[in-house]
Kinemage of the C-alpha trace (Angstrom):
@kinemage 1
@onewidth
@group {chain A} dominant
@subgroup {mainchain}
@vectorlist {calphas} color= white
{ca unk a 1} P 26.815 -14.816 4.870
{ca unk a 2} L 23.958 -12.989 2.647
{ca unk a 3} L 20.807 -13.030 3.591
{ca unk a 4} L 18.578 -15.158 1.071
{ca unk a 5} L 14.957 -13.725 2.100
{ca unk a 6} L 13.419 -15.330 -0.771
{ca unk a 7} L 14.921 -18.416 -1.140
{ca unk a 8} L 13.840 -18.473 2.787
{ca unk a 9} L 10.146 -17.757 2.419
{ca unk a 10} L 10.013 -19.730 -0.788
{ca unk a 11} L 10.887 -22.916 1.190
{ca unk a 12} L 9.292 -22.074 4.859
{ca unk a 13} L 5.978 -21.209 2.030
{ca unk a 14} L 6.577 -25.050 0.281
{ca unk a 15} L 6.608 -27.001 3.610
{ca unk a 16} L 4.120 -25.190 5.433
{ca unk a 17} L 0.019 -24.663 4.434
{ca unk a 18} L 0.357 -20.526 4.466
{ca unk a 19} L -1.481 -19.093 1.183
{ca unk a 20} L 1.339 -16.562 1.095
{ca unk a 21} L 3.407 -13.915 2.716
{ca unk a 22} L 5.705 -10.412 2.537
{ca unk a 23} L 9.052 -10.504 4.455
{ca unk a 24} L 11.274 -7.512 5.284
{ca unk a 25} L 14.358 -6.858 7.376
{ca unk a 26} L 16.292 -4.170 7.537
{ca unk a 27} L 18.435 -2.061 9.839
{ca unk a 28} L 18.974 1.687 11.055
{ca unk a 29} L 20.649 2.547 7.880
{ca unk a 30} L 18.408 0.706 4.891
{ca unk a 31} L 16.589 -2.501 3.775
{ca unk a 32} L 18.880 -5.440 3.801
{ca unk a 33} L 16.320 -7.907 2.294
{ca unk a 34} L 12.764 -8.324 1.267
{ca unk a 35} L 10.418 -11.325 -0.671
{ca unk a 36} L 7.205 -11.808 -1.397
{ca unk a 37} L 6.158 -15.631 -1.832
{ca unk a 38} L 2.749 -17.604 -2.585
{ca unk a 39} L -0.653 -16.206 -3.059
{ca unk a 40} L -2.386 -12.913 -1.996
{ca unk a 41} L -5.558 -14.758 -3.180
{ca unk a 42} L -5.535 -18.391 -3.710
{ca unk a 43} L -9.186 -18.324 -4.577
{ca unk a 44} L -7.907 -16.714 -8.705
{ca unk a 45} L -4.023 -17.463 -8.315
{ca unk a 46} L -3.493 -13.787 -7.928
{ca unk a 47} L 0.562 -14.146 -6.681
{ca unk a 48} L 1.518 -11.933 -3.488
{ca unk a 49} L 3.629 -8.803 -4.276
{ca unk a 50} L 6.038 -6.849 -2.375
{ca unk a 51} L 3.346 -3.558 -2.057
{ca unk a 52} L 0.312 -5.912 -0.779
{ca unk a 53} L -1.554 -4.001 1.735
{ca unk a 54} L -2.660 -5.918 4.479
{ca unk a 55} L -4.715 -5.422 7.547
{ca unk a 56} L -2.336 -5.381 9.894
{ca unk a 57} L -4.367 -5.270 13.473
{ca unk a 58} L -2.572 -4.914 16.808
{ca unk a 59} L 0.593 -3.741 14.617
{ca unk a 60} L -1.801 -0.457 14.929
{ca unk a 61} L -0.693 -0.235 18.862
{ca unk a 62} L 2.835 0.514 18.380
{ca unk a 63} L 1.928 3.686 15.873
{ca unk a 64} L -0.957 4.813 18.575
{ca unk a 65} L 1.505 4.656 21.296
{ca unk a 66} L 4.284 6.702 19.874
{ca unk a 67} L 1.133 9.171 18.560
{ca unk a 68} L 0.287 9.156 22.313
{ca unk a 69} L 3.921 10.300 23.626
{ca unk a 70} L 4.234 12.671 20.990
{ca unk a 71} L 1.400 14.357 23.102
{ca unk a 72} L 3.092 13.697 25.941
{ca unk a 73} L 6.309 15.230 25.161
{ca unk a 74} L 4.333 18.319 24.172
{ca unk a 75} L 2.829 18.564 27.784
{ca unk a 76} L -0.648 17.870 25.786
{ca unk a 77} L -0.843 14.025 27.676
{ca unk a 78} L 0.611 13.162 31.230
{ca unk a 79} L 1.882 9.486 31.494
{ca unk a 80} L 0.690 9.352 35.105
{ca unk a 81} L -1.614 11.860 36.044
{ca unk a 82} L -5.812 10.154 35.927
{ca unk a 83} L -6.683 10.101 32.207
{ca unk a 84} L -10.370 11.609 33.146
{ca unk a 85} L -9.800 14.651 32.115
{ca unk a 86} L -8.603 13.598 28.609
{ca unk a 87} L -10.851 10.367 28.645
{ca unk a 88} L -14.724 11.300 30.948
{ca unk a 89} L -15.764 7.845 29.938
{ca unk a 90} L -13.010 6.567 31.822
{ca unk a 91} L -13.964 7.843 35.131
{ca unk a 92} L -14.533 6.121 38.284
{ca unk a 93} L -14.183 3.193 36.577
{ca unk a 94} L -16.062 -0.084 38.162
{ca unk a 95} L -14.457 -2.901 39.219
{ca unk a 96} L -16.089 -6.599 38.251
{ca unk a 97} L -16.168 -8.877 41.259
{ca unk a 98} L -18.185 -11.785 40.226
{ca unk a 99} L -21.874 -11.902 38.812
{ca unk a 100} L -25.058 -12.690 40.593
{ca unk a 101} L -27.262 -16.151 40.664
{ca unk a 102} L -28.745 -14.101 37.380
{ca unk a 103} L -25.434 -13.806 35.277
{ca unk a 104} L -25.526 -9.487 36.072
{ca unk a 105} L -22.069 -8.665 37.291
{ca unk a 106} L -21.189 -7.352 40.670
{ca unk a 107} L -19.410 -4.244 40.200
{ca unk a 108} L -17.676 -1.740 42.450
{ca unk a 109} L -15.463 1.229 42.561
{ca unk a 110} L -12.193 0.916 41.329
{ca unk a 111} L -9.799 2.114 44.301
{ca unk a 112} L -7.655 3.821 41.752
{ca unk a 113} L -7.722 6.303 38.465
{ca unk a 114} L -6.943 4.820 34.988
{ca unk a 115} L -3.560 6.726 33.884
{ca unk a 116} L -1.833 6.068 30.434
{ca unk a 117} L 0.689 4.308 31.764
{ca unk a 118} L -1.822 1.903 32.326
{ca unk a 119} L -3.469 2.351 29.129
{ca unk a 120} L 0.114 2.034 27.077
{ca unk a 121} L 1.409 -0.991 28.977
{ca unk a 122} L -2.225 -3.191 29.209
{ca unk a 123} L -2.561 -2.717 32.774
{ca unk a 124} L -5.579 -1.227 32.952
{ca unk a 125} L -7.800 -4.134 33.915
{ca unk a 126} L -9.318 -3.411 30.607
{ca unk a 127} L -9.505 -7.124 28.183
{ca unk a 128} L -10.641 -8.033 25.232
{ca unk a 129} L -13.689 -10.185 25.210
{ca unk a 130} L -11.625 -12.785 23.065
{ca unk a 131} L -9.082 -12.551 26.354
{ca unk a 132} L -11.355 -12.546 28.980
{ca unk a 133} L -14.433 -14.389 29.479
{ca unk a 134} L -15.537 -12.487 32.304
{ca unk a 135} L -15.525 -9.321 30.320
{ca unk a 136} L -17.061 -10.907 27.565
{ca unk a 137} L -19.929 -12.005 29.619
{ca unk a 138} L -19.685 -8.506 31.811
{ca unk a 139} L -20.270 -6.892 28.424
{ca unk a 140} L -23.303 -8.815 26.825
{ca unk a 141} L -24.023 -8.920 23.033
{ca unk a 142} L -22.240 -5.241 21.689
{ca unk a 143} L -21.436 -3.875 18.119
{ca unk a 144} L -18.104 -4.752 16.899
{ca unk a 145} L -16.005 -1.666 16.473
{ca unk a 146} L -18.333 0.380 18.440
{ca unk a 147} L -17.368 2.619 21.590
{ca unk a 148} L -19.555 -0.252 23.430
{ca unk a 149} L -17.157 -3.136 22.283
{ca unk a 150} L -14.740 -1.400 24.627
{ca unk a 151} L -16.760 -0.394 27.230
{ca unk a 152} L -16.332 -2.553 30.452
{ca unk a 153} L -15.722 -3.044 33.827
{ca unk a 154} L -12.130 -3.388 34.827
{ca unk a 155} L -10.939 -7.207 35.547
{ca unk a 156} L -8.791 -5.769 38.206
{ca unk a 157} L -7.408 -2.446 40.156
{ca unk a 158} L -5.370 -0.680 37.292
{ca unk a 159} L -1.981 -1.547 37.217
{ca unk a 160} L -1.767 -4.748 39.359
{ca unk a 161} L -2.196 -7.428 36.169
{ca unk a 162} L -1.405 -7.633 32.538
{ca unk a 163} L -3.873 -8.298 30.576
{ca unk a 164} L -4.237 -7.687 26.544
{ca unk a 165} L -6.944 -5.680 25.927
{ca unk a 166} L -8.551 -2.527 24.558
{ca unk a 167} L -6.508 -0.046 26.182
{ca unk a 168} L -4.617 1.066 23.036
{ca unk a 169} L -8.232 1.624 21.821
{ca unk a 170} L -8.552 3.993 24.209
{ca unk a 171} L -4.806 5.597 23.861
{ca unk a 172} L -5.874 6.611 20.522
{ca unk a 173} L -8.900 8.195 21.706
{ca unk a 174} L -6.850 10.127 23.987
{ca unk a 175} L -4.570 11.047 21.396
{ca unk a 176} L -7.969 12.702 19.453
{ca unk a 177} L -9.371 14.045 22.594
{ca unk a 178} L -5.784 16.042 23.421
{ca unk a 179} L -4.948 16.848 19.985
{ca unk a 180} L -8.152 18.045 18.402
{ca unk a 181} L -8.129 15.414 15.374
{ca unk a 182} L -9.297 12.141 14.531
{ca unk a 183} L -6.468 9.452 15.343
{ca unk a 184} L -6.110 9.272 11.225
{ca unk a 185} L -5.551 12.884 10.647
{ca unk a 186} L -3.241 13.280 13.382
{ca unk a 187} L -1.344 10.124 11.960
{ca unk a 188} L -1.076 11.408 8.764
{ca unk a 189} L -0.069 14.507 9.797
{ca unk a 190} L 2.498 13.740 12.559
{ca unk a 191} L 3.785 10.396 11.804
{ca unk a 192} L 2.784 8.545 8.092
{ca unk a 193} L 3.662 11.845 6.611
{ca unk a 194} L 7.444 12.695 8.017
{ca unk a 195} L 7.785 8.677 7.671
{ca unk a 196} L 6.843 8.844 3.719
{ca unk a 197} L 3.962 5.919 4.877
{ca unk a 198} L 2.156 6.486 1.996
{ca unk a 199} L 0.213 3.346 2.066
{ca unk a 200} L -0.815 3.531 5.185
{ca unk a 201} L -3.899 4.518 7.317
{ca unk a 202} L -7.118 3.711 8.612
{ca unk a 203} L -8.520 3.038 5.183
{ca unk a 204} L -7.527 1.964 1.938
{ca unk a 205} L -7.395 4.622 -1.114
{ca unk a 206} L -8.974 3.442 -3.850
{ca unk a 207} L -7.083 3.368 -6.478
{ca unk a 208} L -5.257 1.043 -4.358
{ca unk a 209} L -7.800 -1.251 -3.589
{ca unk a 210} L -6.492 -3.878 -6.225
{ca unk a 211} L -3.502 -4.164 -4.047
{ca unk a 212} L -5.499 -5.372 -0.555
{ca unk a 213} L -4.915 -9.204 0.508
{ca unk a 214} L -7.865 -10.704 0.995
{ca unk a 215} L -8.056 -12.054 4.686
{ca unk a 216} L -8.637 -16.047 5.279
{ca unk a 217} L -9.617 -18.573 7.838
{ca unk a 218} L -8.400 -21.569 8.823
{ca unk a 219} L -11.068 -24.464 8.962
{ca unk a 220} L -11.215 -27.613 8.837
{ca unk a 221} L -7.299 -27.689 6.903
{ca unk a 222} L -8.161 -25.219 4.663
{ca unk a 223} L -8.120 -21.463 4.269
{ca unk a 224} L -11.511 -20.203 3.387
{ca unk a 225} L -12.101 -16.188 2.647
{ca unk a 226} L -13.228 -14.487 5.861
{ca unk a 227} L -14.911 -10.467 4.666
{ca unk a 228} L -14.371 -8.795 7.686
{ca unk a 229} L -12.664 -5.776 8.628
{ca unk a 230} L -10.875 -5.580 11.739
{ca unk a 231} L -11.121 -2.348 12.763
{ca unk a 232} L -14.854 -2.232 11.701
{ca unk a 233} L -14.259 -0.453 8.170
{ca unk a 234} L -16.584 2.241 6.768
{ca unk a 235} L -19.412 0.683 10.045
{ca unk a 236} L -16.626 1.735 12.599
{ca unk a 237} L -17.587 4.504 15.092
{ca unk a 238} L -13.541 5.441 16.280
{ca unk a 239} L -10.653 5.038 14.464
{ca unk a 240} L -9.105 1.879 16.099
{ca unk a 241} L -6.098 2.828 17.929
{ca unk a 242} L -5.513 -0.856 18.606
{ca unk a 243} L -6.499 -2.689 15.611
{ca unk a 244} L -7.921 -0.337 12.524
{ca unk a 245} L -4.405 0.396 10.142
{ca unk a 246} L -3.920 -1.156 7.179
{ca unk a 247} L -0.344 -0.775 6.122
{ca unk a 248} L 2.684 -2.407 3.397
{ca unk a 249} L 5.861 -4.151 4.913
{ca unk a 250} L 7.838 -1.398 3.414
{ca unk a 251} L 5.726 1.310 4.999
{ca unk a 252} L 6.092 -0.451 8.411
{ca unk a 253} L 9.287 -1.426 7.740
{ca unk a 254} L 9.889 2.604 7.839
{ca unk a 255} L 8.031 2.673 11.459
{ca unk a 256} L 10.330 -0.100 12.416
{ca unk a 257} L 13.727 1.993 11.046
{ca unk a 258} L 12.534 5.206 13.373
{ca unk a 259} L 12.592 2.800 15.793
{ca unk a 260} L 15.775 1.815 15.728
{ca unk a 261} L 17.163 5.071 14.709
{ca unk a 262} L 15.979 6.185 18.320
{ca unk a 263} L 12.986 8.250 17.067
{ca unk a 264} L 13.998 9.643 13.233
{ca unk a 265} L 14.389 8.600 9.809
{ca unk a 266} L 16.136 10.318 6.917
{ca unk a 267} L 16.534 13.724 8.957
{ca unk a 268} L 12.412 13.490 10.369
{ca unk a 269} L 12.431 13.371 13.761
{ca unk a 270} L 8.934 11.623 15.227
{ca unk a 271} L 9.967 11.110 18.421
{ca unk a 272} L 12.784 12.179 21.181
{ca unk a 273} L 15.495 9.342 22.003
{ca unk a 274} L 14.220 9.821 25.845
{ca unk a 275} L 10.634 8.496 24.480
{ca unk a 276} L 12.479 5.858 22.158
{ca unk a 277} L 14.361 4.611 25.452
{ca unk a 278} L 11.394 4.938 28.185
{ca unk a 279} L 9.357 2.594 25.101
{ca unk a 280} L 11.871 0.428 25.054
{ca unk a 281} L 12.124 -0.132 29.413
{ca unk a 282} L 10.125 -2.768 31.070
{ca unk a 283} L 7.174 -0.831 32.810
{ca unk a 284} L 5.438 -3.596 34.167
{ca unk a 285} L 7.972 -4.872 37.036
{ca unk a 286} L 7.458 -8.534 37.644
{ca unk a 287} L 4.375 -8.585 36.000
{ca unk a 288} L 3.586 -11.522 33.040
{ca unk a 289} L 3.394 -9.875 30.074
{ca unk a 290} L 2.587 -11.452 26.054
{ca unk a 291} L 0.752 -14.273 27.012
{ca unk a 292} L -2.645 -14.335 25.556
{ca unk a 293} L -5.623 -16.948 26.396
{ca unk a 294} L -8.297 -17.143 23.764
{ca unk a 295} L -12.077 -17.568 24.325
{ca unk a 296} L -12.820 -17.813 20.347
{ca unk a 297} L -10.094 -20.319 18.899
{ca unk a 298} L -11.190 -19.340 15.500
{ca unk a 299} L -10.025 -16.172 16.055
{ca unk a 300} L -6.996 -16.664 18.033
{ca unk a 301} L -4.924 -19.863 19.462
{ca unk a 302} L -3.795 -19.426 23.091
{ca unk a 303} L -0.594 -17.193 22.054
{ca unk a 304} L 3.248 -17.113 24.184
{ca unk a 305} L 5.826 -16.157 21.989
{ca unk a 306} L 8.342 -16.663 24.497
{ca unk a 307} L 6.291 -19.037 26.870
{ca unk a 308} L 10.329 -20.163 28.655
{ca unk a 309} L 10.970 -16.666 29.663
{ca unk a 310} L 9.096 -13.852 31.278
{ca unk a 311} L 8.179 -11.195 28.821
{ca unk a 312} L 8.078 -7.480 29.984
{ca unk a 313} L 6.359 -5.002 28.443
{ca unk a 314} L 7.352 -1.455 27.179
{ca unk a 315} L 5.547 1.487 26.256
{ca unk a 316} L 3.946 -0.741 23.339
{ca unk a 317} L 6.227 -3.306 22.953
{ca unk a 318} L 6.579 -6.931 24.601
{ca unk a 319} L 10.190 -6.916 25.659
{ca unk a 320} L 12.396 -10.306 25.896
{ca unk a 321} L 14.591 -10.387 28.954
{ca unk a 322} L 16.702 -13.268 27.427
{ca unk a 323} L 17.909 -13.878 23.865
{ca unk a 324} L 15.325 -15.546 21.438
{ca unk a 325} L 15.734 -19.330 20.496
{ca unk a 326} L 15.910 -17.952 16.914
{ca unk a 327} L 18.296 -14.920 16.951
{ca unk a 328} L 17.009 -12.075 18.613
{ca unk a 329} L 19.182 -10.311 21.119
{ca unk a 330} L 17.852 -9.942 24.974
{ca unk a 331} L 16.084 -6.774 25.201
{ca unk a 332} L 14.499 -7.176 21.483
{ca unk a 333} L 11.103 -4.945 20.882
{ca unk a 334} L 8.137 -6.592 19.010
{ca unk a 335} L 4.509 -7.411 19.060
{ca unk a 336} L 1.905 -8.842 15.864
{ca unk a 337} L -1.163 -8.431 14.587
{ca unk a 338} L -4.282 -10.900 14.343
{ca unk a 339} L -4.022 -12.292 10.786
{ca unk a 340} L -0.782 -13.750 11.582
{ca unk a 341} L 1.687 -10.270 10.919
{ca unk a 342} L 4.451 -9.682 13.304
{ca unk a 343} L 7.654 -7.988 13.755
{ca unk a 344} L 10.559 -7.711 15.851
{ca unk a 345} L 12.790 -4.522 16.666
{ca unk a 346} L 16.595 -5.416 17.835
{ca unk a 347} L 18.219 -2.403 18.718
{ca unk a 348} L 21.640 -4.813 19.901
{ca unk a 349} L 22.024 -6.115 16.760
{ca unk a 350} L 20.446 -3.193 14.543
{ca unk a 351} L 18.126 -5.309 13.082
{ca unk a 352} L 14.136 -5.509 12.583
{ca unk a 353} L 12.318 -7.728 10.762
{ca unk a 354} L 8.651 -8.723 9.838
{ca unk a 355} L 6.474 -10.843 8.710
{ca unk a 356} L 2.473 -10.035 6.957
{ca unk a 357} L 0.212 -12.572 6.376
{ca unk a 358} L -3.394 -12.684 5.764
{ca unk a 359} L -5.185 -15.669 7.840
{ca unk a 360} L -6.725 -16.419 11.124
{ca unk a 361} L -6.672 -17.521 13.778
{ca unk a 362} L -3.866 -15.724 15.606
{ca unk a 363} L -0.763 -17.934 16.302
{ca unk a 364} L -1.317 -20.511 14.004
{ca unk a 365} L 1.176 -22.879 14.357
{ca unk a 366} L 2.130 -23.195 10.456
{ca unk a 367} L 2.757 -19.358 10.436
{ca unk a 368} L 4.858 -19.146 13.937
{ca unk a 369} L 6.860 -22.136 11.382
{ca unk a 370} L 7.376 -19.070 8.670
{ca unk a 371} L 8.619 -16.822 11.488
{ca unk a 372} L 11.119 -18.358 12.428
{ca unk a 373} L 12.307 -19.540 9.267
{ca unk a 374} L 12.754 -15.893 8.652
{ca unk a 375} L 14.204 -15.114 11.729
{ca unk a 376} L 16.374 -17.660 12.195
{ca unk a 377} L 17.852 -17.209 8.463
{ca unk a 378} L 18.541 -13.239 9.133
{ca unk a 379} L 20.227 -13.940 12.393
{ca unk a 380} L 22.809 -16.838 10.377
{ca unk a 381} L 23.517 -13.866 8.386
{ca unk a 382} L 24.238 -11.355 10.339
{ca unk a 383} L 26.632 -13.839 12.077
């Protein structure tokens, strides 16, 4: 059965209130399909096109953590030794325990060293303050994108607890710190480069600039423009490891082919198939992984992609232990970022797929609708 992207999105676009959206799937060998439907900007009419560039958030983990192991396969980064050395700031790390009849938190010592492990797999004890109220409150009034904004006290002893969080913030920070460059420079060099990413990065070129989707919020039923840059823009002090790329469905759609091609593309090889295979391994045991509580809900909707199953979690990846109610295969790779972009990696069927949009908050239900339209139509062909 072909694979009718368009017609897809077209229709999943019609029924639902989404302003617009890319679509791509491919496999290890080539694009199978790819649309682009509605508006980029529904403020002029401006129609979305298949080169948009889009802020694409926590999609920025995934690169950062395969930057990371390229370090570590080069003996510059240990996955389990105490990340001090690489990472001061992360030393002796303090442990929140509960706040005083004042509101000041009661800290203590963390029993054990932060690793990368811990930092790759969110199980650092490190949150975000949209995850965690207690670090939120921990941290006080901070300066988005700053070094403070992801400075805190751990919620608990590294690696007993999942929790989503600035950690890959910190990964790419350890990726500068071993490697002598800023996280965009070594990018560029060691991964957009090989990968022929030529639209992506931590900033937009600008003779490109015509081609950014202007990101939207959702209030009160309708999608209003919302300026902000995610990963702080020109005001940012760090490249954000965790949130700061901006990036085209066909450039990530690249990322996604290494991926399944078990760490190269058209003869470029990023990473080993070890790494691929260690990335793609549960590393957090028994642990909860993927499921997301938000303190702002205009930035984010409490988010469980998978909330009848127990996720697992990679080196960068949430993993599904069973097979997806729309298609995926047991053992799929994927994760999203905040306006509503995600993407799926299915090495058992040789298939990846994603999705960009432009609109908060996080896991809005009309867009988790367009996913799995989109899923659920590649999977019927691939039958």
């Amino acid at each position: 059965m072909p694979l009718h992207l368009q017609k897809t999105l077209d229709k999943a676009l019609a029924e639902q209130p989404v302003a617009g959206a890319v679509a791509m799937v491919g496999n290890a060998e080539t694009v199978l399909a790819c649309a682009a439907s509605g508006h980029a900007d529904p403020a002029t009419g401006k129609p979305m096109a298949l080169d948009a560039i889009f802020q694409i958030a926590s999609m920025t983990k995934a690169v950062t953590s395969v930057a990371a192991l390229q370090l570590v396969e080069r003996g510059l980064l240990s996955l389990d030794e105490p990340i001090d050395p690489v990472l001061p700031q992360l030393a002796r790390p303090d442990l929140l325990t509960g706040f005083d009849p004042d509101g000041k938190p009661i800290l203590q010592p963390a029993s054990k060293p932060i690793t990368l492990r811990h930092l790759l797999t969110h199980t650092s004890g490190l949150g975000y303050a949209f995850t965690s109220a207690d670090m939120a409150r921990a941290q006080g009034r901070v300066v988005p994108a700053s070094i403070a904004s992801i400075t805190a006290p751990l919620m608990f002893e590294p690696g007993t607890d999942w929790l989503y969080g600035v950690s890959s913030d910190w990964v790419g920070l350890a990726v500068e710190s071993a490697s002598g460059q800023t996280l965009g420079a070594y990018m560029a060099d060691h991964i957009f480069g090989p990968l022929a990413m030529h639209d992506t990065g931590f900033a937009v070129a600008p003779d490109k600039i015509g081609l950014r989707v202007p990101l939207l919020s959702r209030q009160d039923d309708a999608l209003v423009p919302l300026p902000i840059e995610i990963g702080g823009g020109d005001a940012a002090e760090f490249h954000s490891g965790g949130g700061g790329l901006y990036s085209t469905a066909a450039d990530y759609m690249r990322f996604l082919r290494m991926i399944l091609n078990r760490g190269t593309l058209d003869g470029e090889r990023i990473v080993s198939a070890d790494t691929i295979a260690t990335m793609a391994r549960n590393q957090v045991g028994k642990m909860k992984a993927g499921r997301m509580e938000s303190t702002v809900p205009l930035l984010a909707s409490n988010h469980d992609l998978f909330p009848a199953m127990d996720c697992g979690w990679g080196l960068g990846f949430l993993i599904n232990p069973e097979p997806g109610p729309d298609g995926r295969a047991a053992g799929s790779l994927a994760w999203a970022g905040l306006p509503n972009c995600y993407y799926w990696i299915d090495s058992a069927s040789d298939l990846a797929g994603l999705l960009l949009m432009q609109f908060l908050p996080f896991g809005d239900e009309a867009a988790l609708r367009v996913l799995a339209a989109v899923e659920a139509a590649t999977y019927r062909a691939h039958s």
